[in-house]
N, C-alpha and C positions, 0 to 999 in steps of 0.2 A: 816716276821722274826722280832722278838724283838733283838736290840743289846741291851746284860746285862752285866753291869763286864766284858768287854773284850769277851764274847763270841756271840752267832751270836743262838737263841733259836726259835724253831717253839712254838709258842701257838696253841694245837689243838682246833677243836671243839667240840670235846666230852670233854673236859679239863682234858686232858694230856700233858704231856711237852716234847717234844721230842728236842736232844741235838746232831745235826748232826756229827759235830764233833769227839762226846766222842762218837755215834753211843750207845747212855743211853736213855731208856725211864723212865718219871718220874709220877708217880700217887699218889694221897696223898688220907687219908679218904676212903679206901675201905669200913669200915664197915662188912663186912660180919656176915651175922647169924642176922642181925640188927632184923629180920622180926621176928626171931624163941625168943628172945631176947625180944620185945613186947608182944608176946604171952605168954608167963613166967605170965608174969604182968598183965595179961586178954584183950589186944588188939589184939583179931585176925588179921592177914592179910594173905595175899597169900604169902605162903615160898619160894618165889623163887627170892627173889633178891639177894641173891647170885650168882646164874646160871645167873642173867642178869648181874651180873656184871664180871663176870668170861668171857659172850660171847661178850661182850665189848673190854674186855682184849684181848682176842685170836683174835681178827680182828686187833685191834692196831701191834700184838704181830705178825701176819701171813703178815699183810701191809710193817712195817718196816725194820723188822728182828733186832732187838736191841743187840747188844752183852752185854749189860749190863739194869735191869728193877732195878729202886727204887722205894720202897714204904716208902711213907714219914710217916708212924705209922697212928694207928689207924685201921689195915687194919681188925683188929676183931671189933666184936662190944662190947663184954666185957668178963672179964675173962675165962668162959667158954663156949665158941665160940667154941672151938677146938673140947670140950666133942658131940657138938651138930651138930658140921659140916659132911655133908652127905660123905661117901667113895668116892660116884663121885666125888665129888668136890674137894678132897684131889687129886685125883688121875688130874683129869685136873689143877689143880695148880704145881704140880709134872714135868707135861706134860708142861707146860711154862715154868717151871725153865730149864728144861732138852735144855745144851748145850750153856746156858750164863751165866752169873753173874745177882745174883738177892739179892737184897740187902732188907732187913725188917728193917729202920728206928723204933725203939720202941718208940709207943708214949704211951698216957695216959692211954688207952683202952687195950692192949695188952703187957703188961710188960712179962706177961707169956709164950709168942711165944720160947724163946730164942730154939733151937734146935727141937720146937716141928713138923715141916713141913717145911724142906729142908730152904739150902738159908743160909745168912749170918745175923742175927741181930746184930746192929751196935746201938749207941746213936745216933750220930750223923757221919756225912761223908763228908771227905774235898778232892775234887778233881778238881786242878788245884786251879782258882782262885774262885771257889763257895764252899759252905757250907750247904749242906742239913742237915735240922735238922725236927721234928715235931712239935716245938712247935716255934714261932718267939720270941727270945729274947728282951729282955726289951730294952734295945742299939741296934741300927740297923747295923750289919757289914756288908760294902760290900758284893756282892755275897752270901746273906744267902737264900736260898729258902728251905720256911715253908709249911705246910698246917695247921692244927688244927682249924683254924678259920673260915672253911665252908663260905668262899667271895661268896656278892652275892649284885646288884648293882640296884636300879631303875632311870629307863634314862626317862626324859620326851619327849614323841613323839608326840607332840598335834596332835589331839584332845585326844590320849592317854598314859597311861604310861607303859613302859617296863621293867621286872623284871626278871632280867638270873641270871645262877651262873656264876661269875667270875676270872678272875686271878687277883692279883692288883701289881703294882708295883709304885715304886718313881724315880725308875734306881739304888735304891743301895738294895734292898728289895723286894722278890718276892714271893707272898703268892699263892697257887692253890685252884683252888676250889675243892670242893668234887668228887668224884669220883664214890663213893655207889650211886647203884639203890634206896635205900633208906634215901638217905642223902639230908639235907636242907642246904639251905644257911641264912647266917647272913648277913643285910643290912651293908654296906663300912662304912654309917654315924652310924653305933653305937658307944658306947662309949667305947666297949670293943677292936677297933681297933684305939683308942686313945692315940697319941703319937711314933706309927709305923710309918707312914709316915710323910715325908714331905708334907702336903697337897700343896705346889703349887707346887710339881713335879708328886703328884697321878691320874693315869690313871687306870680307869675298862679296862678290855677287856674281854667284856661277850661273853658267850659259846652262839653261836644261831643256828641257822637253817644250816650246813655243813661250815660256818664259824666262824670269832671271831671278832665282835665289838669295837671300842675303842673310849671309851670316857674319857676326862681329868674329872676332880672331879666337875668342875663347871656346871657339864651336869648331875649332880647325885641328886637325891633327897631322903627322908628319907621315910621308908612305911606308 
């Protein structure tokens, strides 16, 4: 359990956030259509990381029972995602919202969502003492947990080095990793996550093998 801001938070190992408490699960960066999305643009891949990340979802979704699911934006991968997403898919995203609260944080990638597949789109969302948003603000307040910045940590393990995706926090700031089957991560030490934290209070806790890692920032190193 991480205590954050007064609350008491699981870090999963698929990197999801579950919020015992509020009984909220939290996923940032779904992505979806990323793969259909590439092929547009002439990079074949196999279309189904949607469907892997949808059956990701429904085991989270089927494990905890959430009365409330947030998605912290970005869950398309770009404006016409919607036009190219399969009926199944529509219909098992349907079938998860049915009978909780399901919240679509809009992030950068997905402004176009508002009413288009069930659910509530929000900017942002303040509940209790936390602040879900998509994008992490330039000032860090209390309780804000973001995604957009696709956290992702290398830890040295001599003789080797280890590279997950991660969650990061400082204890007043909490970023998620990616969630898409198709989605990367961005190293801790780049420059783009400069100024976020505190670096003497930042800790990785990388996504591994059915658990989560944690290492302080001095255990980090750059790709």
């Amino acid at each position: 359990m991480l205590a954050f801001c007064g609350t008491e938070l699981r870090l999963l190992a698929d990197g999801a956030l579950w919020w015992p408490e509020a009984a909220t699960l939290v996923v940032a960066d779904l992505h979806f259509e990323k793969a259909s999305s590439l092929a547009r643009r002439g990079s074949l891949l196999p279309p189904y990381d949607t469907a892997v990340t949808l059956d990701r979802l429904d085991r989270l979704v089927a494990a905890l029972r959430p009365a409330r699911v947030i998605s912290l934006g970005d869950a398309f991968h770009d404006p016409f995602a919607l036009e190219r997403i399969a009926g199944e898919a529509r219909q098992r995203i349907a079938a998860l919202q049915a009978g909780r609260d399901w919240v679509w944080v809009a992030g950068n990638h997905d402004r176009a969502l508002r009413g288009a597949i069930g659910g509530t789109v929000v900017e942002e969302l303040a509940i209790g003492p936390l602040l879900f948003r998509h994008e992490p603000a330039a000032e860090a307040e209390p309780g804000e947990i973001a995604g957009h910045l696709h956290p992702a940590a290398r830890v040295l393990l001599r003789p080797k080095s280890v590279r997950r995706r991660c969650f990061a926090t400082d204890g007043r700031r909490l970023i998620l990793p990616a969630f898409g089957a198709l989605t990367g991560g961005l190293n801790l030490l780049d420059r783009a996550y400069r100024g976020l934290f505190d670096p003497a209070g930042l800790v990785a806790h990388l996504v591994g093998d059915g658990r989560v890692y944690s290492f302080p920032r001095r255990h980090l190193t750059p790709d």
